[in-house]
Structures are given as C-alpha cells and as structure tokens.
PQR file of N, CA, C, O and H, with PARSE charges and radii, in Angstrom:
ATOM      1  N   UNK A   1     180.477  14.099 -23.230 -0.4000 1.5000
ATOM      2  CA  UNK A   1     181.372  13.850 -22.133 -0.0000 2.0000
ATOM      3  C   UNK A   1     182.425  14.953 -22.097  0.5500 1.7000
ATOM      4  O   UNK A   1     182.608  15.559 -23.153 -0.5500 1.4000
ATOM      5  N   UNK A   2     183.047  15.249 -21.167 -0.4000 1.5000
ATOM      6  CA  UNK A   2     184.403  16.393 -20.562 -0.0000 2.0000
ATOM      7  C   UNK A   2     185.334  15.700 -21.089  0.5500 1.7000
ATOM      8  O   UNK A   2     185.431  14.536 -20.698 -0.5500 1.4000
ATOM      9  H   UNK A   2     182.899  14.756 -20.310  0.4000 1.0000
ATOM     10  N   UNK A   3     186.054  16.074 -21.869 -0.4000 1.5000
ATOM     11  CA  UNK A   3     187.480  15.677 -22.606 -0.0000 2.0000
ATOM     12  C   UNK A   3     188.251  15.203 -21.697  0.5500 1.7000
ATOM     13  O   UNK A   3     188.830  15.964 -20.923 -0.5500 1.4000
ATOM     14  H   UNK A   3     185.975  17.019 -22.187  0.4000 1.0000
ATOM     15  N   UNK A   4     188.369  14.072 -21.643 -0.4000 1.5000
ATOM     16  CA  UNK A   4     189.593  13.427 -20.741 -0.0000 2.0000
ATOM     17  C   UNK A   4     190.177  12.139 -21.625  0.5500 1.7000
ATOM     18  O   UNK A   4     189.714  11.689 -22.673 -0.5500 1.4000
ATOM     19  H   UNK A   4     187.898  13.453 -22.272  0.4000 1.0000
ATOM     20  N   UNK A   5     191.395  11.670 -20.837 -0.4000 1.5000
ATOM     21  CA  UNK A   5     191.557  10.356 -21.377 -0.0000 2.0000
ATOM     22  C   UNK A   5     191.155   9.380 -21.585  0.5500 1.7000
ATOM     23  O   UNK A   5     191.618   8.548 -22.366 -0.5500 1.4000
ATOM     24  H   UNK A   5     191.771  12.036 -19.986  0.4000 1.0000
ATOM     25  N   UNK A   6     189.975   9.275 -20.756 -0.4000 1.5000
ATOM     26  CA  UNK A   6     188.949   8.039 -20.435 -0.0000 2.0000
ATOM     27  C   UNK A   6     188.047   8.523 -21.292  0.5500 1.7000
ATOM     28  O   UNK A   6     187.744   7.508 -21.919 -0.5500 1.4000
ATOM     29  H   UNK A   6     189.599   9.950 -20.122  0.4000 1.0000
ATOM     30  N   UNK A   7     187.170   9.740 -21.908 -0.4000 1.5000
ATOM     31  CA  UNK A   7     186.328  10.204 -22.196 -0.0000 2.0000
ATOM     32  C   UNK A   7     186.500   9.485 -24.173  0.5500 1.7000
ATOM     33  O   UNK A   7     185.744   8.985 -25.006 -0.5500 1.4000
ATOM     34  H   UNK A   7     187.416  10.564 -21.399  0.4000 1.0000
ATOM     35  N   UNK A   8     188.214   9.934 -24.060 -0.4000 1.5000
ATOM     36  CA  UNK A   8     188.698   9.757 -25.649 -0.0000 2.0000
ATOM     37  C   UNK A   8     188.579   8.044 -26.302  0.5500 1.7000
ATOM     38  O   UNK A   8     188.424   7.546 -27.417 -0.5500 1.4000
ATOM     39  H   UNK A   8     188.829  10.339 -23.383  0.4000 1.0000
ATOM     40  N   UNK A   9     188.741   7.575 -25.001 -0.4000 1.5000
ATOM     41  CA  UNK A   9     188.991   6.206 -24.997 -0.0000 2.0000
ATOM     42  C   UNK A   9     187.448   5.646 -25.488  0.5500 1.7000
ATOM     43  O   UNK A   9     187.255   4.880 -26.432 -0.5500 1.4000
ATOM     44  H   UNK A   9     188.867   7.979 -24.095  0.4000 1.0000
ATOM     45  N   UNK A  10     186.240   6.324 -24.453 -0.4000 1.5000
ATOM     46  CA  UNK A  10     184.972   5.933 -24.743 -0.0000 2.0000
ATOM     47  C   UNK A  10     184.871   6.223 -26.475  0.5500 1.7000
ATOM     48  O   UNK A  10     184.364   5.435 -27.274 -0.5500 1.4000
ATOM     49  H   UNK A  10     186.397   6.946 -23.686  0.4000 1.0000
ATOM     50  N   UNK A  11     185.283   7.113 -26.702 -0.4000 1.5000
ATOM     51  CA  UNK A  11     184.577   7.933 -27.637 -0.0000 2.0000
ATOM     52  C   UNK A  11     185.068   7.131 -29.188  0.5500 1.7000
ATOM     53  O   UNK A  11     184.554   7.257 -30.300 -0.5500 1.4000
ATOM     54  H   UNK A  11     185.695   7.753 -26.053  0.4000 1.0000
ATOM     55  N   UNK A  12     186.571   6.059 -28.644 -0.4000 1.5000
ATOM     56  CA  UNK A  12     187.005   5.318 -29.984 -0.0000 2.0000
ATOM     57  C   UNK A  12     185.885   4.053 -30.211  0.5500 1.7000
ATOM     58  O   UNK A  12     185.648   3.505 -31.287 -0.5500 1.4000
ATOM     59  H   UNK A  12     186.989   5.957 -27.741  0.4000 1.0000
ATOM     60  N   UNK A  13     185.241   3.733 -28.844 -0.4000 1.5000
ATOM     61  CA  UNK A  13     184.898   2.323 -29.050 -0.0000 2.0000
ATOM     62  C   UNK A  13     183.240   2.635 -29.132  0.5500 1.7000
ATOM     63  O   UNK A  13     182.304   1.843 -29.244 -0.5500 1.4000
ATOM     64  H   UNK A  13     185.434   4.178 -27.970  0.4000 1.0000
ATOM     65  N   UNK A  14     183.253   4.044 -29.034 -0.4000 1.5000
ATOM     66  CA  UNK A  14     180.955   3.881 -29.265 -0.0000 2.0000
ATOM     67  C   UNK A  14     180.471   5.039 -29.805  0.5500 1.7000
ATOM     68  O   UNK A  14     180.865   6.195 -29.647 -0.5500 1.4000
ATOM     69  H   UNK A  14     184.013   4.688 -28.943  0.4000 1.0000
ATOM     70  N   UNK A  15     179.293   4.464 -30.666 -0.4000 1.5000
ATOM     71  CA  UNK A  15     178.815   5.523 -31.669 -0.0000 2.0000
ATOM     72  C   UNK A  15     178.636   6.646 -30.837  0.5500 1.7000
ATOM     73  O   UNK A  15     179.024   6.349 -29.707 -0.5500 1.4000
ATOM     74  H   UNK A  15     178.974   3.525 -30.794  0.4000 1.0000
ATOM     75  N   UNK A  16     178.178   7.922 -30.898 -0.4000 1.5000
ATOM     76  CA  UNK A  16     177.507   8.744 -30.395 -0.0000 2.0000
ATOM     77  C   UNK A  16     177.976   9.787 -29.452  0.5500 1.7000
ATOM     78  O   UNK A  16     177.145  10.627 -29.107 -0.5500 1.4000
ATOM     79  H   UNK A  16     177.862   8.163 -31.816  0.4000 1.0000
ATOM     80  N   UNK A  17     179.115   9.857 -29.009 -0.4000 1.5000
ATOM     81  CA  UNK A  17     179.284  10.186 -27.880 -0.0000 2.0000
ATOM     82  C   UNK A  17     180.079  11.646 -28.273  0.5500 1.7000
ATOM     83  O   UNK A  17     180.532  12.046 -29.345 -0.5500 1.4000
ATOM     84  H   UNK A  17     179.790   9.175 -29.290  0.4000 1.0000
ATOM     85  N   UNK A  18     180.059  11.944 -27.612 -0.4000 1.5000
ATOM     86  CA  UNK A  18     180.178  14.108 -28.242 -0.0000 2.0000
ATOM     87  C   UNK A  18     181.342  14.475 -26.990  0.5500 1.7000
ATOM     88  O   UNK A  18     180.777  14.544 -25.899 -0.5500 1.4000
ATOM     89  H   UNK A  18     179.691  11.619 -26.741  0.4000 1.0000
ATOM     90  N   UNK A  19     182.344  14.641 -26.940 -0.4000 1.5000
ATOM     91  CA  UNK A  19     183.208  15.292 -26.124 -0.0000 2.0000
ATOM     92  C   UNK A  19     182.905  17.131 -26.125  0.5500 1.7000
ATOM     93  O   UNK A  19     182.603  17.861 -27.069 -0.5500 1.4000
ATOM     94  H   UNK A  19     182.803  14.584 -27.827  0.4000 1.0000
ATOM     95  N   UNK A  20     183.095  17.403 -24.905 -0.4000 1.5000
ATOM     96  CA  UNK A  20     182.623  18.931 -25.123 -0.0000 2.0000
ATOM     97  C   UNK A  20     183.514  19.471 -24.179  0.5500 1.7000
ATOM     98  O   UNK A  20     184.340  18.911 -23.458 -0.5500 1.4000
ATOM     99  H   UNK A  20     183.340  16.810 -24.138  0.4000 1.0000
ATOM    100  N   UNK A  21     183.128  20.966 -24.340 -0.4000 1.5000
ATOM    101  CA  UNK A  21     183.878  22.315 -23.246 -0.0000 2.0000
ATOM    102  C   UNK A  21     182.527  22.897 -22.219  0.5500 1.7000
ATOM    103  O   UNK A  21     181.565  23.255 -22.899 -0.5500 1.4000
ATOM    104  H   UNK A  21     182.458  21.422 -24.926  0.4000 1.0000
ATOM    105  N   UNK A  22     182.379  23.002 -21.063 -0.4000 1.5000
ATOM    106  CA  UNK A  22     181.518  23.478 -20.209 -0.0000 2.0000
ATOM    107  C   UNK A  22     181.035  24.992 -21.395  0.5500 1.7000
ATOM    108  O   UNK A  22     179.884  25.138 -21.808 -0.5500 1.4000
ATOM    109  H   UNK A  22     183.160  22.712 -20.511  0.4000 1.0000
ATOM    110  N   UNK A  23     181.949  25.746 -21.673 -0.4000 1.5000
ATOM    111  CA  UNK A  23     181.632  26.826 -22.036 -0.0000 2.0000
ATOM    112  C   UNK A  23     180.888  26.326 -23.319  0.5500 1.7000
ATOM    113  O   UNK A  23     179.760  26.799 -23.458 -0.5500 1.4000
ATOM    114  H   UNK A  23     182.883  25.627 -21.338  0.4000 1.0000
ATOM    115  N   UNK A  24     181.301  25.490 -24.241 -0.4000 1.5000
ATOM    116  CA  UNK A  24     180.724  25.856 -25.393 -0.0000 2.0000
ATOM    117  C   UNK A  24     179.067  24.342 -25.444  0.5500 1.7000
ATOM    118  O   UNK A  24     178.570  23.800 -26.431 -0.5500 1.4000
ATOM    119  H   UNK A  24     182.217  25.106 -24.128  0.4000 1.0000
ATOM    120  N   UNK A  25     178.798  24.204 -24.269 -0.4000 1.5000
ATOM    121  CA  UNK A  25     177.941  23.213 -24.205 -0.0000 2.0000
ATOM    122  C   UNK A  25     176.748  23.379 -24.865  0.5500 1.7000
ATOM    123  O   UNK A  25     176.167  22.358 -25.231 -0.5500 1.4000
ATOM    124  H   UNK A  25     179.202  24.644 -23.466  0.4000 1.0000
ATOM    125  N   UNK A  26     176.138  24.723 -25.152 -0.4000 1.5000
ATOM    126  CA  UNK A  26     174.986  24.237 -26.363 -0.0000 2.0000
ATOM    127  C   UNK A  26     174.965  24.324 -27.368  0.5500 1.7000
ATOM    128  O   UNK A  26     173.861  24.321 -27.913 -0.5500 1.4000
ATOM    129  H   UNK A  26     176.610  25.553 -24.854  0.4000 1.0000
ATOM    130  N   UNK A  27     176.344  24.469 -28.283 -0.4000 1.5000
ATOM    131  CA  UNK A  27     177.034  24.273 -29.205 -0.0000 2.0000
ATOM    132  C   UNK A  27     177.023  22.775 -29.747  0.5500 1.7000
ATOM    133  O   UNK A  27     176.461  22.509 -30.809 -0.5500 1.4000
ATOM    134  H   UNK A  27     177.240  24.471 -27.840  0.4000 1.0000
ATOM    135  N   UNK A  28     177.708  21.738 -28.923 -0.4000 1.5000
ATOM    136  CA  UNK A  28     177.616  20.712 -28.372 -0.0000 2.0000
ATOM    137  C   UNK A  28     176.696  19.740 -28.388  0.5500 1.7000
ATOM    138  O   UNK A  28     176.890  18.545 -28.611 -0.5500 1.4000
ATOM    139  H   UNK A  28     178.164  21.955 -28.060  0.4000 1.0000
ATOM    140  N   UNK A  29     175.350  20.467 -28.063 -0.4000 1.5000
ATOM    141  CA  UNK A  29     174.285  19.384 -27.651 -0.0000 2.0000
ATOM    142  C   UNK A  29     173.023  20.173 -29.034  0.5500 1.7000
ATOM    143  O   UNK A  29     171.979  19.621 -29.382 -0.5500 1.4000
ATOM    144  H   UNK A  29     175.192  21.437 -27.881  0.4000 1.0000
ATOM    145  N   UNK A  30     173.422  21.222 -29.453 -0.4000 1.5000
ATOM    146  CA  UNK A  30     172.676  21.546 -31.016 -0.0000 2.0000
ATOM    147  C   UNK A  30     173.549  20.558 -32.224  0.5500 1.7000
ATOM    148  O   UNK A  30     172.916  20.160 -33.201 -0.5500 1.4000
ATOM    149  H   UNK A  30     174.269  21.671 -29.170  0.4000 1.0000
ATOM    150  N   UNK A  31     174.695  20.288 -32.104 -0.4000 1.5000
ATOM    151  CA  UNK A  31     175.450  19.452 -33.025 -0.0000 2.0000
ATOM    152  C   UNK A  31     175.196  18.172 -32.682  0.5500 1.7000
ATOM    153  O   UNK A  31     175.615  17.382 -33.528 -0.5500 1.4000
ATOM    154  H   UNK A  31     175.210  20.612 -31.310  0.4000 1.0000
ATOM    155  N   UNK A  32     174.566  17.583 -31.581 -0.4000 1.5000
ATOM    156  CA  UNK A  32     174.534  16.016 -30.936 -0.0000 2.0000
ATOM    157  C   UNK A  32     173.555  15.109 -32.255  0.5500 1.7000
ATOM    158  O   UNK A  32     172.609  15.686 -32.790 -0.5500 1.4000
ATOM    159  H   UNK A  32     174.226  18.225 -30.894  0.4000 1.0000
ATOM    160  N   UNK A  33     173.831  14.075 -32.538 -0.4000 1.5000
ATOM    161  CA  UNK A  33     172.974  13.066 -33.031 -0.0000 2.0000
ATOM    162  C   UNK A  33     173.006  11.925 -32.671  0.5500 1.7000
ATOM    163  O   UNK A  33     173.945  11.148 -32.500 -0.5500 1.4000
ATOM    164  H   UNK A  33     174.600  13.607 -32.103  0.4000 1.0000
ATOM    165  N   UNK A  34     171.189  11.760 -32.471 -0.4000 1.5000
ATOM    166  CA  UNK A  34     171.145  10.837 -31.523 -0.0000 2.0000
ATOM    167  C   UNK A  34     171.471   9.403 -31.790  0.5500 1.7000
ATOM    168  O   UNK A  34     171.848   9.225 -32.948 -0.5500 1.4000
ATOM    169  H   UNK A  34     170.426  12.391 -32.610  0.4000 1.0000
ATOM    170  N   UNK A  35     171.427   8.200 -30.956 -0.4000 1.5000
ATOM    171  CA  UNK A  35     172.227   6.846 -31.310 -0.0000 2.0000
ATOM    172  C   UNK A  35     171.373   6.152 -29.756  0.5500 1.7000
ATOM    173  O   UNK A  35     171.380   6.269 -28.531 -0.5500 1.4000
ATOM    174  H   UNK A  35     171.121   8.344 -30.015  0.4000 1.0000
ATOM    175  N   UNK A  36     170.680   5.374 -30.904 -0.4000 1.5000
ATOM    176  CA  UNK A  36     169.304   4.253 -30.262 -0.0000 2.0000
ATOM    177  C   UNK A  36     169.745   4.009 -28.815  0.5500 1.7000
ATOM    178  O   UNK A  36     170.903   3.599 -28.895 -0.5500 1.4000
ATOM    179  H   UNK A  36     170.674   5.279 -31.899  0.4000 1.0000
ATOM    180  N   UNK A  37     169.389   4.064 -27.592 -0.4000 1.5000
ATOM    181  CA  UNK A  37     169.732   2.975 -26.804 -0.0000 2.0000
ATOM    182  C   UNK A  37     170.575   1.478 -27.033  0.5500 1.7000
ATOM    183  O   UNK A  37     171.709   1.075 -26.774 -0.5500 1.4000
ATOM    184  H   UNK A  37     168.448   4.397 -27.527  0.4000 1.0000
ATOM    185  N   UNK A  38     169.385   0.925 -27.650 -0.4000 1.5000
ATOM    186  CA  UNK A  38     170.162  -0.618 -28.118 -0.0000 2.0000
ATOM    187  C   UNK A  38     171.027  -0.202 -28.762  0.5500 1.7000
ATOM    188  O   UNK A  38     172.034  -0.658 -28.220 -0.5500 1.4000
ATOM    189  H   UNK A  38     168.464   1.253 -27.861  0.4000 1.0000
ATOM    190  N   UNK A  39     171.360   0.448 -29.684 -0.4000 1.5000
ATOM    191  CA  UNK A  39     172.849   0.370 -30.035 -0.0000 2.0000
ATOM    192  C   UNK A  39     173.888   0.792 -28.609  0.5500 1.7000
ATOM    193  O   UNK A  39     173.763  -0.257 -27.977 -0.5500 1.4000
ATOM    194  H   UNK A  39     170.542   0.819 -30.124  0.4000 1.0000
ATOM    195  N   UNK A  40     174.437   1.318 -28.098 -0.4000 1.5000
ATOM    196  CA  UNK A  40     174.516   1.556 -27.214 -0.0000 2.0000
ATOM    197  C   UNK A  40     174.876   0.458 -26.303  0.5500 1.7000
ATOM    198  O   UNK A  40     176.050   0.168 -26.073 -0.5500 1.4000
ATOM    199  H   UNK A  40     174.538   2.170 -28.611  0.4000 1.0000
ATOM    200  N   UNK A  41     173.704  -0.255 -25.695 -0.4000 1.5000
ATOM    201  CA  UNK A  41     173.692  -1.541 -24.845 -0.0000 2.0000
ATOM    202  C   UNK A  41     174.766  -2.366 -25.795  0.5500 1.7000
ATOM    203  O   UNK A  41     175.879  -2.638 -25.346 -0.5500 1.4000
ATOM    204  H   UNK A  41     172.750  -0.020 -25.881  0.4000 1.0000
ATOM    205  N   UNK A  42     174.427  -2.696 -26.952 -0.4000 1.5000
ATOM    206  CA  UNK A  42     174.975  -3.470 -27.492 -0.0000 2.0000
ATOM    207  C   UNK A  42     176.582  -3.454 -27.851  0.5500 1.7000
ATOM    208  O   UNK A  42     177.320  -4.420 -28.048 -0.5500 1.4000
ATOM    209  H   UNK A  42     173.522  -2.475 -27.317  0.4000 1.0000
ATOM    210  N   UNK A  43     176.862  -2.172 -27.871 -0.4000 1.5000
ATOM    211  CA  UNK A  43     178.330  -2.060 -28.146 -0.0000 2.0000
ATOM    212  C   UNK A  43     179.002  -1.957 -27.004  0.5500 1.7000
ATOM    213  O   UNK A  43     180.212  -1.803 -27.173 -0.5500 1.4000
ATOM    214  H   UNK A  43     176.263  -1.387 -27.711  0.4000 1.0000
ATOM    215  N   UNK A  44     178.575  -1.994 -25.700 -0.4000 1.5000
ATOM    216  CA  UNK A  44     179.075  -1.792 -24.142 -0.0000 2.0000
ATOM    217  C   UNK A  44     179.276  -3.280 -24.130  0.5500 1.7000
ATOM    218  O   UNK A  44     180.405  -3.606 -23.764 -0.5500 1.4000
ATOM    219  H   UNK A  44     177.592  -2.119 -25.562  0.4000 1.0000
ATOM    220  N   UNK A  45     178.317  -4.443 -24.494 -0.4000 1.5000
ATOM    221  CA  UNK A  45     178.560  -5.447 -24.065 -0.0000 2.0000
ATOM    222  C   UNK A  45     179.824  -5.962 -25.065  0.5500 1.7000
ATOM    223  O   UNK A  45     180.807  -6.296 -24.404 -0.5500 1.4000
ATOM    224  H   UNK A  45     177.399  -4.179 -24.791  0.4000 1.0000
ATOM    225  N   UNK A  46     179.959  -6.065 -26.235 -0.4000 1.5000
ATOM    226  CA  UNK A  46     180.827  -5.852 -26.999 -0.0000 2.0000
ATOM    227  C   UNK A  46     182.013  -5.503 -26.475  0.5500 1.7000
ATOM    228  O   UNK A  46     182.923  -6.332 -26.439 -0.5500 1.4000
ATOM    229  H   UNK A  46     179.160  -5.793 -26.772  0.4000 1.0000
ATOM    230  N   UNK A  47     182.202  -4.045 -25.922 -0.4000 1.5000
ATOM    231  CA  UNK A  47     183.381  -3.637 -25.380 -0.0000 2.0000
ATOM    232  C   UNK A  47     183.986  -4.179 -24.117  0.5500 1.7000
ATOM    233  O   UNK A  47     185.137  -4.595 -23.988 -0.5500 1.4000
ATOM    234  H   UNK A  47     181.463  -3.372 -25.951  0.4000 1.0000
ATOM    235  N   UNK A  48     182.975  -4.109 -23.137 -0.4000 1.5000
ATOM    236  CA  UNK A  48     182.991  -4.463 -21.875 -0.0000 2.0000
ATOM    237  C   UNK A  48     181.880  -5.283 -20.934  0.5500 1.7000
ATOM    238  O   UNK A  48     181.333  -5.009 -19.865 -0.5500 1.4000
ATOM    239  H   UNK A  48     182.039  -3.771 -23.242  0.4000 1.0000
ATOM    240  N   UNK A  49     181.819  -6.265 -21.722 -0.4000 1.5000
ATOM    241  CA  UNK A  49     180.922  -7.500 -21.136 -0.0000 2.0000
ATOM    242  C   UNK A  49     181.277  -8.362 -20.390  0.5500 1.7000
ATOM    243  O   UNK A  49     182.464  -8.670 -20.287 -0.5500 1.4000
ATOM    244  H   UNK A  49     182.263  -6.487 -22.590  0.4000 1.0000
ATOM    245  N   UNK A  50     180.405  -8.884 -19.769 -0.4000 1.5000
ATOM    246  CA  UNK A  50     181.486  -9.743 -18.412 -0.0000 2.0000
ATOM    247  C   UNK A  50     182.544 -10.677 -19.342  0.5500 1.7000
ATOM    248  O   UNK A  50     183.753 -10.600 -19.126 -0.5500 1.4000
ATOM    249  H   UNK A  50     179.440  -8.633 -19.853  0.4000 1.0000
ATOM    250  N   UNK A  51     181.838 -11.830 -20.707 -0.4000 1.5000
ATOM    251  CA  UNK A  51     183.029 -12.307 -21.191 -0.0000 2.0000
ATOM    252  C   UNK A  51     184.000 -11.302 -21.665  0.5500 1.7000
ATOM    253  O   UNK A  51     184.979 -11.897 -22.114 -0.5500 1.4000
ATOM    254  H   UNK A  51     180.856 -11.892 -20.882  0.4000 1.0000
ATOM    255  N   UNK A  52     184.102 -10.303 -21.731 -0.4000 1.5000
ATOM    256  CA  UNK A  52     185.294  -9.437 -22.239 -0.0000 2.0000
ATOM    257  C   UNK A  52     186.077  -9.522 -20.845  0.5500 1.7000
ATOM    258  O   UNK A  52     187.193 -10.036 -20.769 -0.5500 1.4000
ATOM    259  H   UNK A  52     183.307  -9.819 -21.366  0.4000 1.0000
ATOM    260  N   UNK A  53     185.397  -8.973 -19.742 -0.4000 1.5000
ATOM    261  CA  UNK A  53     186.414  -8.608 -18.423 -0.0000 2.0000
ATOM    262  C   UNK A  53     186.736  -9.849 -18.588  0.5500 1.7000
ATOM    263  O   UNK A  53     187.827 -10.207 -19.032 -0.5500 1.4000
ATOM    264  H   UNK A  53     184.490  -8.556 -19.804  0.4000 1.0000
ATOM    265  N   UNK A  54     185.453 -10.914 -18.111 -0.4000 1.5000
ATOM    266  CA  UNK A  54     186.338 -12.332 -17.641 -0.0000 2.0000
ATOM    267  C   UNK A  54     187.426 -12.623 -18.336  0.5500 1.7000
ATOM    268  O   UNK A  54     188.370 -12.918 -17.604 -0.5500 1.4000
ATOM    269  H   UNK A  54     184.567 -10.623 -17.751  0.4000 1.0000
ATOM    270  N   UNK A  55     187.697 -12.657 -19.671 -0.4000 1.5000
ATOM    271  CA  UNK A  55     188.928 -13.041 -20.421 -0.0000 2.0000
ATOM    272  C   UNK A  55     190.218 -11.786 -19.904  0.5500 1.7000
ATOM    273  O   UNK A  55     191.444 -11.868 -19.839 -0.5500 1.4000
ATOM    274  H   UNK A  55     186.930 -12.417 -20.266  0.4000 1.0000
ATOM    275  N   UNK A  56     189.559 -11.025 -19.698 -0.4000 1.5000
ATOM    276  CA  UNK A  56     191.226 -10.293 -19.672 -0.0000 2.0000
ATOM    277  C   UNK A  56     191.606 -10.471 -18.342  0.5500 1.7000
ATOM    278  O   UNK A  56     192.767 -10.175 -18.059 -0.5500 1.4000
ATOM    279  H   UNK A  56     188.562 -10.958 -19.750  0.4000 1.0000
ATOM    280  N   UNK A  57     190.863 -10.898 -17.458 -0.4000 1.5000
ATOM    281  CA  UNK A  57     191.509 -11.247 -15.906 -0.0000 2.0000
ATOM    282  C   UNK A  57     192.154 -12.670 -15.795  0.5500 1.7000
ATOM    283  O   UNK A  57     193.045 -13.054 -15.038 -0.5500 1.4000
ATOM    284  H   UNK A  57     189.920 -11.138 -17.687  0.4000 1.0000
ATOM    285  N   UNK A  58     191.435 -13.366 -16.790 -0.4000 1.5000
ATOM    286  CA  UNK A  58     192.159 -14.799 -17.465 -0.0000 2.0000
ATOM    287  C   UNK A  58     192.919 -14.452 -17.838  0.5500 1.7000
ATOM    288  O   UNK A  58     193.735 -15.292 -17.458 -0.5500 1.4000
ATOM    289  H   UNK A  58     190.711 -13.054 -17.406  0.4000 1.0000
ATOM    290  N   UNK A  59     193.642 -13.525 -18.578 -0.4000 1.5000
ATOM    291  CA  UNK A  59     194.529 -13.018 -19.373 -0.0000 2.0000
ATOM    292  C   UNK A  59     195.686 -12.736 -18.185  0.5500 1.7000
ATOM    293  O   UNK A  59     196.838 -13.066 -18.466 -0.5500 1.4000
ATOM    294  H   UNK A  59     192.979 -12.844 -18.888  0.4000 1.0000
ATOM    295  N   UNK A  60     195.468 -12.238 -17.090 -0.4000 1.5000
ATOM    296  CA  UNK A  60     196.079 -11.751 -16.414 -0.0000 2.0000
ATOM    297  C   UNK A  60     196.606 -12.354 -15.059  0.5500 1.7000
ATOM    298  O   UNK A  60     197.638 -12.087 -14.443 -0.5500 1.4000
ATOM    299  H   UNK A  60     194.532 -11.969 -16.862  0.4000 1.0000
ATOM    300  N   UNK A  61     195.361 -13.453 -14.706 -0.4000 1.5000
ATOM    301  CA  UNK A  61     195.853 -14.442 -13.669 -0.0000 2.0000
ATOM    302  C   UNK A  61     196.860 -15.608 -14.139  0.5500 1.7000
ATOM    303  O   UNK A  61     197.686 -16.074 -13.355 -0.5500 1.4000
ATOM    304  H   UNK A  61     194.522 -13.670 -15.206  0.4000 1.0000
ATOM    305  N   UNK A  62     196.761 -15.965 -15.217 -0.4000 1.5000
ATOM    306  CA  UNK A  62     197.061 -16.851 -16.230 -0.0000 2.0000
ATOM    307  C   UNK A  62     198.882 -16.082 -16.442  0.5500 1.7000
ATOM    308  O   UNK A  62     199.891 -16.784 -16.522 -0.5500 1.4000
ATOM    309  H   UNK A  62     196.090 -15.587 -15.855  0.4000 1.0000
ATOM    310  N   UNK A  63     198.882 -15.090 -16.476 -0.4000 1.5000
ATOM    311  CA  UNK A  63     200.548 -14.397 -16.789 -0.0000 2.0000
ATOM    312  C   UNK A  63     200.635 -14.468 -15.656  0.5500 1.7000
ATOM    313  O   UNK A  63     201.008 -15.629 -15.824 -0.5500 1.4000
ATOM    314  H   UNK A  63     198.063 -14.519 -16.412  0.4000 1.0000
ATOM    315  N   UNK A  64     200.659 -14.347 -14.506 -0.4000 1.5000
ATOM    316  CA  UNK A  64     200.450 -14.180 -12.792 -0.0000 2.0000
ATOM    317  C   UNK A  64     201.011 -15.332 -12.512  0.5500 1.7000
ATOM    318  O   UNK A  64     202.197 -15.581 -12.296 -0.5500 1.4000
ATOM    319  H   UNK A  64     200.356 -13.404 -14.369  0.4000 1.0000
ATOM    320  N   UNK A  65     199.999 -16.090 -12.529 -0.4000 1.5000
ATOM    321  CA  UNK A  65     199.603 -17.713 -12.202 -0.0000 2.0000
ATOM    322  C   UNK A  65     200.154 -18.655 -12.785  0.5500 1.7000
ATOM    323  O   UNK A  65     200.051 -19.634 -12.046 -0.5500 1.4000
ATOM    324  H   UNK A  65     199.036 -15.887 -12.705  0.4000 1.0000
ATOM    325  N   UNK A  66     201.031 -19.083 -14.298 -0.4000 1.5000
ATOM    326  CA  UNK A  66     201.244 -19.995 -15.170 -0.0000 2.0000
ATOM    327  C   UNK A  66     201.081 -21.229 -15.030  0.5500 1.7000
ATOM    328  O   UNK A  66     200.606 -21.771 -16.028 -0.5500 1.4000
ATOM    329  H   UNK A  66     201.115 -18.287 -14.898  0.4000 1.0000
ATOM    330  N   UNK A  67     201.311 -21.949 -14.091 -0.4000 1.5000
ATOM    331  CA  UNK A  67     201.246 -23.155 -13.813 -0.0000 2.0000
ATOM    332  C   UNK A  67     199.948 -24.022 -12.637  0.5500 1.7000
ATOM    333  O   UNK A  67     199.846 -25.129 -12.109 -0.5500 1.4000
ATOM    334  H   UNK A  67     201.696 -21.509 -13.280  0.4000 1.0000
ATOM    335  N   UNK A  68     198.977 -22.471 -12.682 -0.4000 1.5000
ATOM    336  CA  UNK A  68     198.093 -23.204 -11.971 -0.0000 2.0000
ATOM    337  C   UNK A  68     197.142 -23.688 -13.078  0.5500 1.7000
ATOM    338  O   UNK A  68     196.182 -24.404 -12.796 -0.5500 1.4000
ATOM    339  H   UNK A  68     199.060 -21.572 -13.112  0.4000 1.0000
TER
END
C-alpha cells in the first residue's frame, strides 16, 4: 500500500501488508511475504465485521440517543 494514514492504520491491524514508495516498488514486492487469503478474510472480519461496525454505531447512537 502508498504510505498514508489509513495505509499505517491497515498495516497495525493485518498481517502482510508492505507500505511502499512508487519509486522503490520492486524493492518492495522482492521483500513481500506472502499471507494466505484466509488469514486475511479472517482478520478483516475481526477488525471490521458487521458485529464490529454494528457495535460501534451502538456505541455511538447510544451517546447520541441515551434515553431511547
């Protein structure tokens, strides 16, 4: 992935993921090791699975909302 904030963010919560520079990209992808699919699937749902969103919008209607 292109170094960004979002990129850094991915990169705390899942195996595999290689931040790079356009210039130094086959640098990059000769250093890459690979990481199964299913792992992958599995740590997305983990991170960001509908029960993950659903709770944090609970989280958030719920501070919003208190008394409904």
């Amino acid at each position: 992935m292109k170094e960004s904030e979002f990129s850094n963010y991915v990169k705390q919560s899942f195996n595999g993921i290689q931040l790079m520079e356009l210039n130094k990209l086959q640098f990059t992808l000769n250093s890459y090791s690979y990481v199964p699919s299913e792992i992958i699937a599995d740590t997305a749902e983990l991170v960001a699975g509908d029960h993950v969103l659903a709770n944090s919008w609970q989280q958030v209607l719920t501070s919003l909302f208190p008394n409904s």
